[in-house]
C-alpha positions in Angstrom: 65.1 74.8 49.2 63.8 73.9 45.6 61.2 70.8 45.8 62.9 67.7 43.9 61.3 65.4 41.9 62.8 61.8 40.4 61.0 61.5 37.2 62.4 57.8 37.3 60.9 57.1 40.5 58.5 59.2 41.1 59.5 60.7 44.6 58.8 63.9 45.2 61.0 65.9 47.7 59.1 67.3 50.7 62.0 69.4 52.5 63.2 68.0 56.2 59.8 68.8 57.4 61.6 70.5 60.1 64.3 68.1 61.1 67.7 69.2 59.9 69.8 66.7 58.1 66.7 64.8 56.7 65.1 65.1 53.7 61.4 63.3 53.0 60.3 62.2 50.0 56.8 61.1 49.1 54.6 59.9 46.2 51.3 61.4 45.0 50.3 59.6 42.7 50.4 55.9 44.0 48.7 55.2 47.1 50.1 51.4 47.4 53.7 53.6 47.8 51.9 55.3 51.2 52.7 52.4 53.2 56.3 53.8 53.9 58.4 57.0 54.3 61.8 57.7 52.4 64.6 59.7 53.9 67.6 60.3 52.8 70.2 61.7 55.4 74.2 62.7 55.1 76.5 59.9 56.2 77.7 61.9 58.9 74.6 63.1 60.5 73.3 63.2 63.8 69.3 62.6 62.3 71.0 59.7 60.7 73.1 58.3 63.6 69.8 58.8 65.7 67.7 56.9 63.4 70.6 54.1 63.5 70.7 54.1 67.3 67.1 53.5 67.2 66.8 50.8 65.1 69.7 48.8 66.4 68.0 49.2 70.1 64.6 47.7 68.6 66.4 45.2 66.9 68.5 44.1 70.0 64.8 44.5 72.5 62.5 42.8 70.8 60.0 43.6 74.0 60.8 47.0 73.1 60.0 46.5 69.4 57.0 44.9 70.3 55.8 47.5 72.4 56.4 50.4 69.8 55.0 48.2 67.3 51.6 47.8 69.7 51.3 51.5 70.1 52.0 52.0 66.3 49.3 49.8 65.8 47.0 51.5 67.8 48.2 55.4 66.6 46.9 54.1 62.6 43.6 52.7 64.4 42.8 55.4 65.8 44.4 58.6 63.5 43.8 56.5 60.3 43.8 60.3 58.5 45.5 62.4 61.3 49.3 62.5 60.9 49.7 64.6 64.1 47.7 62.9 65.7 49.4 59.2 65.2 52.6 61.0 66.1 51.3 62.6 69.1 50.1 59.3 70.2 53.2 58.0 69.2 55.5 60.3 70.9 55.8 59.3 74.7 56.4 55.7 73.9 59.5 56.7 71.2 61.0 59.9 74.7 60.8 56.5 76.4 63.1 53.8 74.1 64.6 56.9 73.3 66.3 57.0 77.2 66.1 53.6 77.1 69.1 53.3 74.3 70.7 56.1 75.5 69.4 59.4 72.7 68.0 61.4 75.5 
């Protein structure tokens, strides 16, 4: 798929980074914009229905919020420059809310 690029906005289109149904976006030139992820999914997806499920859950558990908050925390303490490493940190605390609200 072509790479996408809003000359208005600046995103730039990264693919779905191997999740189907979700397409990232990033900046490169504006490091202030780092802070957060864009993705843009089809109404009817599962990746988007996923991501809903989620955040409904978090929003409805705020002990579950706060504990994926906590080990966010300490996933950009301690891979400040490691994306797989944050998400490997990451990833047995998100399988866990995951069965908690009912995705796996």
């Amino acid at each position: 798929m072509a790479k996408w690029k809003c000359t208005v906005c600046g995103y730039i289109h990264e693919g779905d980074l191997g999740i189907k149904d979700r397409h990232a976006f990033k900046y490169s030139d504006k490091p202030h914009l780092r802070l957060h992820h864009l993705y843009v999914c089809p109404q009817d997806s599962a990746e988007l229905h996923r991501h809903l499920v989620f955040r409904d859950f978090l929003r409805s558990h705020p002990s579950a919020a706060a504990q994926y908050g906590a080990v966010k925390e300490t996933a950009a303490r301690l891979y400040p420059n490691d994306i797989d490493g944050y998400i490997r940190h990451k990833s047995p605390c998100i399988e866990e809310l995951y069965k908690q609200c009912g995705l796996k």
